[in-house]
RODRENFI-308616 format. One line per 4 residues: number of its first residue (from 1); their letters; for each residue z, x, y of C-alpha. Coordinates in pm, whole numbers, m for minus. Each point is the difference from the previous one (the first is absolute). Layout:
N
NUM = A = Z:X:Y | ... .
# end
This chain:
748
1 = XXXX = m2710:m5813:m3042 | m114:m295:m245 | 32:254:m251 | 304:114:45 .
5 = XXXX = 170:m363:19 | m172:m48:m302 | 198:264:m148 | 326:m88:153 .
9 = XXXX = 86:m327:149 | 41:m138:351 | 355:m68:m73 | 100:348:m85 .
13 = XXXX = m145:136:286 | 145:m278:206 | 345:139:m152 | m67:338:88 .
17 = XXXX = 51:m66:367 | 263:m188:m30 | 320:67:204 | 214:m53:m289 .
21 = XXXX = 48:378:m217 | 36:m208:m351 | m343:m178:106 | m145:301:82 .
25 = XXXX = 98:182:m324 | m100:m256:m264 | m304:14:156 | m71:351:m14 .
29 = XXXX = 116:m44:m389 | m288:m215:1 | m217:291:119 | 133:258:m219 .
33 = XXXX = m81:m276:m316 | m356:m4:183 | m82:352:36 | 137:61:m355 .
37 = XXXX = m260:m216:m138 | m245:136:154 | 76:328:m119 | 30:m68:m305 .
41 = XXXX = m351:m71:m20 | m128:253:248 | m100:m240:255 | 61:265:301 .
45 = XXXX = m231:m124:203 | 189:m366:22 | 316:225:42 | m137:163:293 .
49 = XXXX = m66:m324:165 | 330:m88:m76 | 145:288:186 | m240:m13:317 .
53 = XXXX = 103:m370:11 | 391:84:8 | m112:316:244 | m165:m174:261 .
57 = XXXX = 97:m368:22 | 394:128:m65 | 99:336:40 | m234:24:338 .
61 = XXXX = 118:m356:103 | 140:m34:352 | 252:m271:m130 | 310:228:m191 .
65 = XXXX = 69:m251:m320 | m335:58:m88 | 17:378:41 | 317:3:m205 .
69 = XXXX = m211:m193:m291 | m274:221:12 | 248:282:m39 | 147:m122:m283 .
73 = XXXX = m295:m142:m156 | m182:388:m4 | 313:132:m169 | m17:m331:m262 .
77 = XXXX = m344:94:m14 | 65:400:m84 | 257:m131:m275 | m253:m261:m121 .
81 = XXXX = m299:360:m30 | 280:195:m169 | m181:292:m139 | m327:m77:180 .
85 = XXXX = 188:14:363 | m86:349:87 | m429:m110:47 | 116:m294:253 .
89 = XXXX = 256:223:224 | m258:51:255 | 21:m327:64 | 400:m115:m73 .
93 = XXXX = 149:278:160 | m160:87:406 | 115:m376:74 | 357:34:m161 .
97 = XXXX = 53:359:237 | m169:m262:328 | 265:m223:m39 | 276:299:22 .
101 = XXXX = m36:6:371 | 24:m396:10 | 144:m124:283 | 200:m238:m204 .
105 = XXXX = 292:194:m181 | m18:m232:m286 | m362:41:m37 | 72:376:m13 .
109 = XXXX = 286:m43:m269 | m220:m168:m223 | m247:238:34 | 229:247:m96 .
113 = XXXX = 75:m193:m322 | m361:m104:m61 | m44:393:21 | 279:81:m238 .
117 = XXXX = m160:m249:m290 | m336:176:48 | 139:275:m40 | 189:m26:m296 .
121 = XXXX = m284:m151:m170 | m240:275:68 | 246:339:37 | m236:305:35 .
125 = XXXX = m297:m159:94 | 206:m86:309 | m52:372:157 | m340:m14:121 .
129 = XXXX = 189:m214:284 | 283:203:m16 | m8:148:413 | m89:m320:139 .
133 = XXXX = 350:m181:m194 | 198:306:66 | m117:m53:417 | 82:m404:m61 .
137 = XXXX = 338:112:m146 | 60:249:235 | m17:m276:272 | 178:m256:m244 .
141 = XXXX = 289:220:31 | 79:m26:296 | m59:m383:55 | 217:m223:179 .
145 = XXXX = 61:m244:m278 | 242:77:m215 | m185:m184:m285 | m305:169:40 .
149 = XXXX = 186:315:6 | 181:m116:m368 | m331:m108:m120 | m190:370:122 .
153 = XXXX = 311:177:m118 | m63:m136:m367 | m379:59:30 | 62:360:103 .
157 = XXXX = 221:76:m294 | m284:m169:m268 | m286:241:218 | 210:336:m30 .
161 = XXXX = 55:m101:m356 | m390:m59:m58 | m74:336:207 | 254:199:m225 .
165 = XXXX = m184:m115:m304 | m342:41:89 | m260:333:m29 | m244:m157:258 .
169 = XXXX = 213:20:292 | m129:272:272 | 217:183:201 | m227:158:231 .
173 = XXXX = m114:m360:136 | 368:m126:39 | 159:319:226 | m221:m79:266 .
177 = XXXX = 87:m360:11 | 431:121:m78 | m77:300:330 | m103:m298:256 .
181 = XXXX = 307:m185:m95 | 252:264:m23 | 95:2:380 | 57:m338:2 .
185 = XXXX = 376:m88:158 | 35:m345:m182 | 327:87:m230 | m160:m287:m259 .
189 = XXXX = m292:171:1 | 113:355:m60 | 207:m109:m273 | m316:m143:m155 .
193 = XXXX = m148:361:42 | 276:179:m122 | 2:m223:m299 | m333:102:m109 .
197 = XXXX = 5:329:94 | 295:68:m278 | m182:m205:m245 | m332:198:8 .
201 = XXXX = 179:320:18 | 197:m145:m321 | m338:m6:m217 | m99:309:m150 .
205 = XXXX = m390:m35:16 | m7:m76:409 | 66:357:190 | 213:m118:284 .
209 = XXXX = 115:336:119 | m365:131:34 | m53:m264:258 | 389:58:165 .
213 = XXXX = m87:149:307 | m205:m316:74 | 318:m248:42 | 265:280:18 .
217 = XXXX = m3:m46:376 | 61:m369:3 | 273:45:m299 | 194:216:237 .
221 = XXXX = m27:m254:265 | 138:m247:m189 | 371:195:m43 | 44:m88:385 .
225 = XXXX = m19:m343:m83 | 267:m238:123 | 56:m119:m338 | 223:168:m224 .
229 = XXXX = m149:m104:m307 | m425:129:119 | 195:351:100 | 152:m22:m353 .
233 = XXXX = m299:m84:m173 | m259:222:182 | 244:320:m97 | 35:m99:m306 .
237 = XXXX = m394:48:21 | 11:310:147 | 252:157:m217 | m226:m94:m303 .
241 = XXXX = m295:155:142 | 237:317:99 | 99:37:m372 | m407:m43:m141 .
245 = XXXX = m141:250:257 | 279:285:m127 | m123:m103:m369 | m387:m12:73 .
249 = XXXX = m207:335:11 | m226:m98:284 | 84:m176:318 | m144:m6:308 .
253 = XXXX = 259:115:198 | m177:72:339 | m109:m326:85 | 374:m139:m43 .
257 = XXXX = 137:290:183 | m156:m132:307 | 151:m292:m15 | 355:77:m119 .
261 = XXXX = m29:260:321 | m111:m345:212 | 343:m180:m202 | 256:291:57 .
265 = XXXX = 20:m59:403 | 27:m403:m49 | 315:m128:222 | 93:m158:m282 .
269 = XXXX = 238:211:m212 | m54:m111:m384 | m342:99:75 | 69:343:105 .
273 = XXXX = 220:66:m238 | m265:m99:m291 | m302:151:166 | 210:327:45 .
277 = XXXX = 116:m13:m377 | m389:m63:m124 | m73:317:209 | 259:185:m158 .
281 = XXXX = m140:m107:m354 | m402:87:110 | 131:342:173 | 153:92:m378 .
285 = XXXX = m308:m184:m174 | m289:84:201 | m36:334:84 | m324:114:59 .
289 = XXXX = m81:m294:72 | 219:m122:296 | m120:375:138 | m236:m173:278 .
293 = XXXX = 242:m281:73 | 273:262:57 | 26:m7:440 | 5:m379:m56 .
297 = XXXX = 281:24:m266 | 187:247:206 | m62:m287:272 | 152:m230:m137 .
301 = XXXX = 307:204:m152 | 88:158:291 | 162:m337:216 | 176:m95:m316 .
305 = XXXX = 214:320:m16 | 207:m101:292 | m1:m392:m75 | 292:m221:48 .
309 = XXXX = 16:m92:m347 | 153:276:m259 | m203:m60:m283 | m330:59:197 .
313 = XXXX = 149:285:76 | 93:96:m286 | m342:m37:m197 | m228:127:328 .
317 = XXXX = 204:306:m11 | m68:30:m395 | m357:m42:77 | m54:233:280 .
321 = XXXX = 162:292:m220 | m237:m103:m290 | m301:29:232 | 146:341:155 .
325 = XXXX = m33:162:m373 | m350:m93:m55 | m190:295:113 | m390:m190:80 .
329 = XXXX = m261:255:135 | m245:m90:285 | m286:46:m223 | 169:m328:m263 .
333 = XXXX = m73:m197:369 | 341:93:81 | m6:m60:442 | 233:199:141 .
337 = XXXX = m138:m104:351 | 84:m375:m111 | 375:142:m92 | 40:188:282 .
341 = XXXX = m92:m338:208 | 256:m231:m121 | 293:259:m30 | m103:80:377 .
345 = XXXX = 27:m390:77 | 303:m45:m209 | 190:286:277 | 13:m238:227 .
349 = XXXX = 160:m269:m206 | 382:m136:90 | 197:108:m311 | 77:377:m74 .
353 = XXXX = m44:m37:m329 | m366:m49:56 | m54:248:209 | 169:252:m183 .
357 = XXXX = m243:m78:m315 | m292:5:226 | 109:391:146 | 45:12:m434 .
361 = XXXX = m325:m85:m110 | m167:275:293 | 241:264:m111 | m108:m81:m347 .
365 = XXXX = m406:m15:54 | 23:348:187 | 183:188:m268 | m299:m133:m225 .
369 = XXXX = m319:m42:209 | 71:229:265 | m388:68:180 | m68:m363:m60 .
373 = XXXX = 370:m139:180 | m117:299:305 | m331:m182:66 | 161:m279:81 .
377 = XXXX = 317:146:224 | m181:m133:327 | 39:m348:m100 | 401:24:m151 .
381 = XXXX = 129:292:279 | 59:m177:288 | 192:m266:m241 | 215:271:m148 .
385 = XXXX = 84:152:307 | 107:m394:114 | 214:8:m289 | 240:244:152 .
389 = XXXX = 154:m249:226 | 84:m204:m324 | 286:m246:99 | 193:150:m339 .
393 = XXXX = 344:154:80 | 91:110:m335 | m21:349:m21 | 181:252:m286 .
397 = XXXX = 268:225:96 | m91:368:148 | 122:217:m288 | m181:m263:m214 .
401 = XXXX = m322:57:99 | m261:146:m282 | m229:320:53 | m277:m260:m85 .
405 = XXXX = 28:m373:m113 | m176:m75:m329 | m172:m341:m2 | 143:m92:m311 .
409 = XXXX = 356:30:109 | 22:m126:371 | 170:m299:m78 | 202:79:m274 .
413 = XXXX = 213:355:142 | m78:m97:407 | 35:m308:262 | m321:106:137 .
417 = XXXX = m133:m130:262 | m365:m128:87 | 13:321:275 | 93:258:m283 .
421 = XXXX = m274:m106:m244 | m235:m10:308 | 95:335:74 | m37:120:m367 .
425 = XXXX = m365:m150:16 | m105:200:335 | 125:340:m188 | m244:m97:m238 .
429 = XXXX = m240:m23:201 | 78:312:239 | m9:216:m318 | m375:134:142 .
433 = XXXX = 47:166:323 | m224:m211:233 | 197:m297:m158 | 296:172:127 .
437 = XXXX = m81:38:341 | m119:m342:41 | 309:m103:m130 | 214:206:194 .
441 = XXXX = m216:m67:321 | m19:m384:m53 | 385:m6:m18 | 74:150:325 .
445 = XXXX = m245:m238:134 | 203:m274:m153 | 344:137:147 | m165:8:306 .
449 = XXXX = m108:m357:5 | 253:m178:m152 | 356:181:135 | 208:m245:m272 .
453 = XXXX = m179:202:m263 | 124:359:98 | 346:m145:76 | 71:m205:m253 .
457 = XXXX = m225:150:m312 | m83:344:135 | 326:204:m148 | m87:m170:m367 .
461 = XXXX = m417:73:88 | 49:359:78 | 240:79:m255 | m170:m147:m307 .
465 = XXXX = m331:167:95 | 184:305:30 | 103:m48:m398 | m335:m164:m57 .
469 = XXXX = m245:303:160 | 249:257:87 | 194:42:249 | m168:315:179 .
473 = XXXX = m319:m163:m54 | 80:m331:181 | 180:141:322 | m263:294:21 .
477 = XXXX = m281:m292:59 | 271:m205:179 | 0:289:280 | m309:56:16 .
481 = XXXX = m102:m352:113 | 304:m5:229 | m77:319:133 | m313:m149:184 .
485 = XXXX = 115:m359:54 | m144:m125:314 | 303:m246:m11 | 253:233:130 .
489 = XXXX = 295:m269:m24 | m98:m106:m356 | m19:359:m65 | 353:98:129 .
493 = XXXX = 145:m309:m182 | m159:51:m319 | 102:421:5 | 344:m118:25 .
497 = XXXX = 34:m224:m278 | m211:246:m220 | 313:245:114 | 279:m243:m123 .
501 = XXXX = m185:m45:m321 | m59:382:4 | 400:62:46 | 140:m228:m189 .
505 = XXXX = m213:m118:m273 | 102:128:m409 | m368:m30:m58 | m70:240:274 .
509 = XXXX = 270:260:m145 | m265:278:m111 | m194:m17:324 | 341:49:180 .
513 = XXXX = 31:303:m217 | m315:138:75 | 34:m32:409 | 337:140:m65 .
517 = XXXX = m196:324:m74 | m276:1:260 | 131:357:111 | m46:172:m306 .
521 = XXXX = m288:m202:m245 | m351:m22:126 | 5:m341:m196 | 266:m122:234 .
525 = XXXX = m124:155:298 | m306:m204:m26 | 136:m295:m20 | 197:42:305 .
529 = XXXX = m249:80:189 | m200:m280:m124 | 274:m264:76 | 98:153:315 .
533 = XXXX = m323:m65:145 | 57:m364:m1 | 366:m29:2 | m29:175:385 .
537 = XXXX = m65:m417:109 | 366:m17:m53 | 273:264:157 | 244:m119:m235 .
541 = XXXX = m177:18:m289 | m145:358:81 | 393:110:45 | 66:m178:m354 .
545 = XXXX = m288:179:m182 | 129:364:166 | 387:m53:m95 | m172:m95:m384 .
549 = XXXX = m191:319:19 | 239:204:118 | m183:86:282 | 295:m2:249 .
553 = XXXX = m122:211:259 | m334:m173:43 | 228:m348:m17 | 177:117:316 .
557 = XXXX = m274:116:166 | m127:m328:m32 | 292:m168:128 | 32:242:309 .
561 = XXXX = m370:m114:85 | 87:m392:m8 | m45:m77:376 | 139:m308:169 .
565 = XXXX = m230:m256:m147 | 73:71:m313 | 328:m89:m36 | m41:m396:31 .
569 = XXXX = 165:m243:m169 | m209:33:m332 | 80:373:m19 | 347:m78:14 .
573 = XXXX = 38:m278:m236 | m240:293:m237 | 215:239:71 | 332:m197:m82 .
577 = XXXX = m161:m61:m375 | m38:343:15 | 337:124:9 | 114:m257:m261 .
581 = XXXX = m258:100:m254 | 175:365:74 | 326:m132:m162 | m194:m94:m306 .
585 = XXXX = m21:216:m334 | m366:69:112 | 101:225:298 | 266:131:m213 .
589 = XXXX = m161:341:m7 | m30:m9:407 | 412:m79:m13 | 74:312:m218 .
593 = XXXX = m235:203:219 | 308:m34:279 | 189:179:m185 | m188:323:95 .
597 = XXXX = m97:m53:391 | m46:362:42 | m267:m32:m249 | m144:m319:104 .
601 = XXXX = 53:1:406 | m306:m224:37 | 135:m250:m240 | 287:m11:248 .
605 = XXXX = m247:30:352 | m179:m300:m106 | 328:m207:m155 | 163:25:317 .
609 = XXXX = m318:m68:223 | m49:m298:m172 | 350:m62:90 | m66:60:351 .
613 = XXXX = m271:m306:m5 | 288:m207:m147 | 156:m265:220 | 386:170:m29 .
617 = XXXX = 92:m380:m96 | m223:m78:m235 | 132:m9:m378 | m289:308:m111 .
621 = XXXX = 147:174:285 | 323:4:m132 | m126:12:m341 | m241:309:73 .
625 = XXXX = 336:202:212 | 242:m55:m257 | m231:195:m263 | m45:265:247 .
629 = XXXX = 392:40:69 | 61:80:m415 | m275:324:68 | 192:294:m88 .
633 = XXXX = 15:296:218 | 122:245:m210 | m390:45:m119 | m55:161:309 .
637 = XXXX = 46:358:m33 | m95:135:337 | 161:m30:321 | m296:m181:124 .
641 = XXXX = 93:m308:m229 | 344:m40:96 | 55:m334:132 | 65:m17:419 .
645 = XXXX = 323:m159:181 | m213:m338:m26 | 2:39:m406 | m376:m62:1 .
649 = XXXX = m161:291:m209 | m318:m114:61 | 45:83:413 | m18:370:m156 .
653 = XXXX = m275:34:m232 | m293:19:242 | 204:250:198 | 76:281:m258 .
657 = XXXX = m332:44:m176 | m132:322:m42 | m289:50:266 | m320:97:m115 .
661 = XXXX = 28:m169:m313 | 29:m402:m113 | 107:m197:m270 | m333:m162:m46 .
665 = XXXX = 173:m235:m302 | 356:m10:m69 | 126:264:m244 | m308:239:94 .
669 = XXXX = 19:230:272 | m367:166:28 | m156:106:352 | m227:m263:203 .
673 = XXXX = m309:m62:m175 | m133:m264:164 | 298:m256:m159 | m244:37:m313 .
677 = XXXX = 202:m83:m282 | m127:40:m394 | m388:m79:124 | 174:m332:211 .
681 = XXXX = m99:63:403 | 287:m178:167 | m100:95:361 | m334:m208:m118 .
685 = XXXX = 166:m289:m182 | 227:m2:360 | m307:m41:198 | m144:m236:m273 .
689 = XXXX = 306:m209:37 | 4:22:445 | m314:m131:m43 | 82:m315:m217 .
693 = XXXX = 275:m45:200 | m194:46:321 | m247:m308:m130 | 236:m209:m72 .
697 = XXXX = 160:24:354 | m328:m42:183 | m49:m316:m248 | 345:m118:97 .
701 = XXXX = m86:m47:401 | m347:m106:m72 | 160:m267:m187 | 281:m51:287 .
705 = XXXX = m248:42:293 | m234:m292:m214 | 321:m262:m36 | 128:101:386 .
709 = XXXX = m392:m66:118 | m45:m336:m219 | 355:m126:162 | m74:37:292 .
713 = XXXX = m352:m172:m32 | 205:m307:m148 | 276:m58:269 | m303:68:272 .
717 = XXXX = m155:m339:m222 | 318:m135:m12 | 55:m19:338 | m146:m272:253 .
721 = XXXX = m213:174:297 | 153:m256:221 | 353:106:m28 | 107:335:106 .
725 = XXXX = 153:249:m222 | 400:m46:m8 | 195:317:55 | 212:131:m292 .
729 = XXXX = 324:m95:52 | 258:271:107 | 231:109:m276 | 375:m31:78 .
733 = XXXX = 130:369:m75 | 345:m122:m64 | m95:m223:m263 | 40:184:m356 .
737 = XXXX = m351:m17:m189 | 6:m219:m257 | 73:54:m360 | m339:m32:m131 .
741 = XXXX = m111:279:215 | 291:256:m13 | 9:246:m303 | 303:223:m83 .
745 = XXXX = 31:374:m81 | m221:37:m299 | m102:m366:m62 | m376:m23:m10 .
# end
C-alpha cells in the first residue's frame, strides 16, 4: 500500500471517492498519467499494484463514490496500458462485469461506461470475456433505469461491432448461453436477443443457420409477443432464415420440423400461420428427409385445414396436397402405422374439413400400401364405421352420383360428404372377400344399435355400396345375415328399408332388371331365392319382391295366407307405400300388364286382394280401386272372363278355370307340378315364408305377455297393502268415446 501511494498520491485517491463526478474524473486522469508512465518503462509489476489497489479498496468498497472511482479509475487505467491492456484484463475486467449487478443504478451506469472505454481500447482482445458481457448485457437490457439502459444500449452496439470484426469469436460456446435466454418473456430482453441474433447471422464467417434449430423455438415465441415492434422484428428474423435455408444445400430439416409441428397448433394465430408456411417450404425442400417426421407433419397440417383464419387455410391445404404427391416407401422409415394414427384421431375432430382429409389420407395409403394399411384395420375399423354417423348433411344429387369417386377429384366435381368418402374407404377395404363380409356384417350390427343410422344415413349407405361393390353383391350378403337375425324386429325393419331402396333406387336399376326375370334366367332366379329368404321377416316386402318378379301367382298366394295378425298397423302403413310406389314409372311394366287380364289373372287376384286389406277410406284404397276400374275387359275372350252384374271381373276368375290344370304363373298355363316354376319351388318358399311369419307372431305375444306381466308387477308395487284395491269405475254407455280413442273408416 506504501508503494502504491508512492506512486500516486493520497490526494488523488482521496479524489477518487469523491461524491463530486468532475473530482472523480480528474482524478482518474491522474491515474491514466500514472499507469502511462509506468508503461512506458515496463514497470508492470507497479501497474499491477496499481490496479489491485483501485480493485479492492474501490471497486469492492461497500461505500458507492468509491466504487464509482474505482470504476473509472480501471478504465483510466486501460487507456493509460493502451496497447499493453490485453496482459492486465484478468484483472480490469471480472470487477467492471461485478459491479453490473450493483445495487446502485448509478454504480451500474458507470460500469457500463467504464466497460465501453475498455473496450474500445482493447477491441478483439475483448472476446475471451465475450459470454460473461453478453449475460451482463443481457440483464442490462432489461434494467429499470433508464440510464443504465442508454449507457448498456451504447455498449451493446460497440460489442456487436467488435464481434463482427473479430476471427476469434466462437459460436459453439455462445448458442448455449443465447438457448437459456431465448424463452425469456422480458420484451427488453428479447429485443436484445433478436438484435444479436440478426447481427451474427449478418457475418459471413459465423454459420447461424447450422445452429437454427437451437433458438428457432424461442424466435417463434417471440411473434406472440404483445409488442408490435418484437413480432415485427422476430419475423423479420424468421423470414431471413426462410430465404438462406431455400439457398443452402444442407439443412437439417428434421430437427426444426418438430418444432414448427409444436408452433402450428399455438392459439396464437401469426404463429400458425408462419409455422404452417415454414412447413410448406421444408415439405417442397426436404424430401427425403422430412420422410420420418411425416405422421407429425400430417399432425400438425391436418387442424389447420379447417382453421378460422383463410390464409391458414389456404397454405395447410397447399401443403397437405404437396405431401399427398410424395410417394415415401416403408422401407425409407416411412410409418404408415404412425399415419394411420393421427388421421384416425383427426376423425373425430369438429370441422369437416378435417375429417374429410383424414378419410383422404386412408383412402390414399391403401391405394399405395395396401397389406401394410390391412394390418392395421383393427385399430382404424371401429373409427370408420363411427364415421358413418358424421354430423355432415351435404350430400350430391342422385343422378350425380359417380360409379366410383377418384381421390383426386372429390372436392373439385362433388359436395361430398365425410359419410361418402368414408364409404369410398370401406369399399376399399371390402375389395378381399373376408373384408367384405366383415364389412357388410359390422354394418348391420351398427343399424341395429344405433336406429338414427339406418333412418337417417341408411338409404345413402346402401345405395353407395351398391355402386361401390355391386349391387347383387351387397344385398346377396345383406340377406344372408338377415336371414338368420336373432333380432326378429331389427330384422323385419331393416328388410323393409332394403325393399324401398330395392324399388326405388336408380342405382339399384340393373338388379330390378334382373328380379324382373327370375322366371326365365337362372341368374335371376337365384337371386330371388336368395333375397326371399330374408325378405319373408316382412309380408310387405315379400309381396313387393313377387310383384318385381313377376311372380303374381305366388304374390297372391302369399297374401291369401296373411292371417289376422298380420295385418297390424305396420302392414298397413307398408302396404299404403306400396300402392304408391305402383303409380311410379318403376311399376310401369305391372300397369301395362292390365291391359291383358286374361293373360295376367294373378296380377289382377293379388291387385284386388290387396285391395281387400285396404281400409275402403283410406287414400291407397282409393288410389289402388281407381287403377283397377281403367282394366279393360275386352281382353277377356272367354265367357268365363266376362265381368258379373257387380262389374268385378275378378269375382269370376277363380270360378271358370279349367279343372285339372293351373296357371302356375300368369301367362303360363302348364299342369300342377308341384307350383315349381323355372327350378323356383313356390309351395317351399310358401312354407319358408309361414314359418317367418309364424316366428314373428310367437315373438310378438312373448313380447306382449312380457310388458302385460312387468305391468302388472308395477301397479301390484305401486299400490299400498293397506288400502284395498278400488273398483274400475263403470263406463257411462251413453257417453260418446272420446276423440282420441275413436278411429274412422279407414283411418289407422
Amino acid at each position: 500500500m506504501a508503494d502504491v501511494l508512492s506512486i500516486i498520491p493520497a490526494s488523488v485517491l482521496r479524489n477518487l471517492s469523491d461524491k463530486l463526478y468532475e473530482k472523480r474524473k480528474n482524478a482518474a486522469l491522474e491515474v491514466e498519467g500514472v499507469v502511462k508512465q509506468l508503461a512506458a518503462v515496463g514497470d508492470h509489476d507497479r501497474i499491477t499494484a496499481v490496479i489491485n489497489l483501485l480493485t479492492s479498496d474501490f471497486t469492492y468498497s461497500p461505500q458507492a463514490n468509491h466504487r464509482k472511482g474505482g470504476l473509472i479509475g480501471l478504465a483510466a487505467a486501460t487507456v493509460g496500458l493502451t496497447a499493453e491492456a490485453a496482459q492486465h484484463l484478468e484483472q480490469i475486467v471480472p470487477p467492471v462485469l461485478n459491479s453490473f449487478s450493483d445495487q446502485d443504478s448509478r454504480v451500474r451506469y458507470y460500469a457500463c461506461e467504464a466497460l465501453y472505454n475498455i473496450a474500445k481500447v482493447v477491441r478483439g482482445e475483448f472476446i475471451v470475456f465475450f459470454n460473461k458481457i453478453f449475460d451482463a448485457l443481457c440483464k442490462l437490457s432489461a434494467d429499470s433505469d433508464a440510464n443504465v439502459q442508454n449507457a448498456a444500449h451504447l455498449l451493446d452496439r460497440l460489442v456487436k461491432d467488435i464481434v463482427t470484426e473479430s476471427d476469434q469469436f466462437s459460436i459453439e460456446e455462445f448458442i448455449p448461453l443465447l438457448r437459456e435466454r431465448m424463452n425469456v418473456l422480458n420484451p427488453y430482453v428479447r429485443q436484445f436477443l433478436v438484435g444479436w441474433i440478426t447481427v451474427l447471422d449478418s457475418v459471413p464467417d459465423i454459420d447461424m443457420l447450422g445452429f437454427l434449430p437451437d433458438f428457432l423455438d424461442g424466435l417463434f415465441n417471440m411473434l406472440s409477443d404483445s409488442s408490435h415492434e418484437i413480432r415485427q422484428q422476430a419475423d423479420s428474423a424468421l423470414s431471413e432464415f426462410l430465404q438462406e435455408i431455400k439457398n443452402s444445400p444442407s439443412v437439417d430439416y428434421g430437427r426444426m420440423a418438430e418444432i414448427l409441428v409444436q408452433r402450428a397448433a399455438s392459439s396464437d394465430e401469426f404463429t400458425r400461420l408462419t409455422a404452417i408456411t415454414w412447413i410448406n417450404e421444408f415439405v417442397k425442400l426436404g424430401g427425403d428427409q422430412l420422410v420420418p417426421y411425416y405422421a407429425d407433419i400430417l399432425g400438425a397440417i391436418l387442424p389447420c385445414i379447417s382453421d378460422k383464419e383463410e390464409k391458414i387455410r389456404v397454405v395447410a391445404r397447399e401443403t397437405n396436397e404437396e405431401l399427398l404427391a410424395i410417394r415415401a416407401d416403408p422401407a425409407e422409415g416411412f410409418d404408415i402405422g404412425a399415419i394411420l394414427s393421427i388421421a384416425k384421431r383427426q376423425l373425430s375432430s369438429d370441422w369437416e374439413g378435417t375429417r374429410i382429409e383424414s378419410l383422404h389420407w386412408i383412402a390414399t395409403l391403401l391405394a399405395r400400401h395396401r397389406a401394410e394399411v390391412l394390418s392395421f384395420l383393427n385399430d382404424i375399423f371401429d373409427t370408420l364405421l363411427k364415421a358413418l354417423s358424421d354430423p355432415s348433411d351435404e350430400v350430391p344429387l342422385e343422378n350425380e352420383t359417380p360409379r366410383y369417386l377418384t381421390i383426386s377429384s372429390f372436392q373439385k366435381t362433388y359436395a361430398l360428404t365425410v359419410v361418402l368418402l368414408v364409404l369410398e374407404v370401406h369399399a376399399r377395404i371390402a375389395k378381399d372377400p373376408q373384408h367384405f363380409h366383415y364389412l357388410v356384417d359390422s354394418l348391420v350390427h351398427n343399424f341395429r344399435v344405433d336406429n338414427s343410422l339406418l333412418e337417417k344415413r341408411g338409404a345413402l349407405i346402401i345405395r353407395r355400396l351398391c355402386v361401390l361393390l355391386d349391387a347383387e353383391r351387397v344385398y346377396r350378403e345383406l340377406s344372408k345375415i338377415l336371414e338368420g337375425g336373432i333380432n326378429l324386429d331389427f330384422a323385419s325393419i331393416m328388410v323393409q328399408a332394403l325393399n324401398l331402396i330395392l324399388l326405388t333406387s336408380s342405382e339399384l336399376s340393373e338388379l330390378r332388371v334382373l328380379l324382373k326375370q327370375s322366371l326365365v334366367n337362372a341368374a335371376g332366379e337365384d337371386l330371388f331365392v336368395s333375397l326371399y329368404a330374408s325378405w319373408c321377416h316382412s309380408p310387405m316386402a315379400t309381396i313387393s319382391l313377387c310383384l318385381l318378379a313377376q311372380a303374381y301367382q305366388h304374390a297372391s298366394s302369399v297374401i291369401v295366407s296373411l292371417v289376422e295378425e298380420d295385418i297390424n298397423v305396420k302392414f298397413l302403413v307398408q302396404l299404403d307405400k306400396l300402392i304408391r310406389l305402383m303409380e311410379t314409372p318403376i311399376f310401369a311394366y305391372l300397369r301395362l300388364q292390365l291391359l291383358e287380364p286374361g293373360r295376367y289373372m294373378w296380377l289382377l287376384k293379388a291387385l284386388y286382394g290387396l285391395l281387400m286389406l285396404l281400409p275402403q277410406q283410406s287414400s291407397a284404397f282409393k288410389i289402388l280401386r281407381t287403377r283397377l276400374k281403367t282394366v279393360p275387359s275386352y281382353s277377356f275372350n272367354d265367357e268365363q272372363f266376362k265381368r258379373t252384374s257387380s262389374g268385378n271381373p275378378y269375382s269370376q276368375i277363380s270360378h271358370h278355370m279349367p279343372s285339372g290344370s293351373q296357371i302356375n304363373e300368369d301367362g303360363d298355363k302348364k299342369l300342377d307340378t308341384g307350383n315349381v316354376q323355372n327350378g323356383i319351388n313356390f309351395t317351399s318358399r310358401l312354407q319358408q315364408f309361414d314359418n317367418m311369419q309364424r316366428r314373428h307372431r310367437m315373438h310378438l305375444k312373448s313380447q306382449l305377455q312380457f310388458r302385460n306381466s312387468t305391468s302388472s308387477t308395477l301397479s301390484q308395487e305401486v299400490q299400498s297393502p293397506e288400502e284395498p284395491r278400488r273398483p274400475s269405475p263403470v263406463p257411462d254407455m251413453n257417453r260418446p268415446p272420446s276423440r282420441s280413442s275413436w278411429r274412422g273408416p279407414g283411418q289407422l
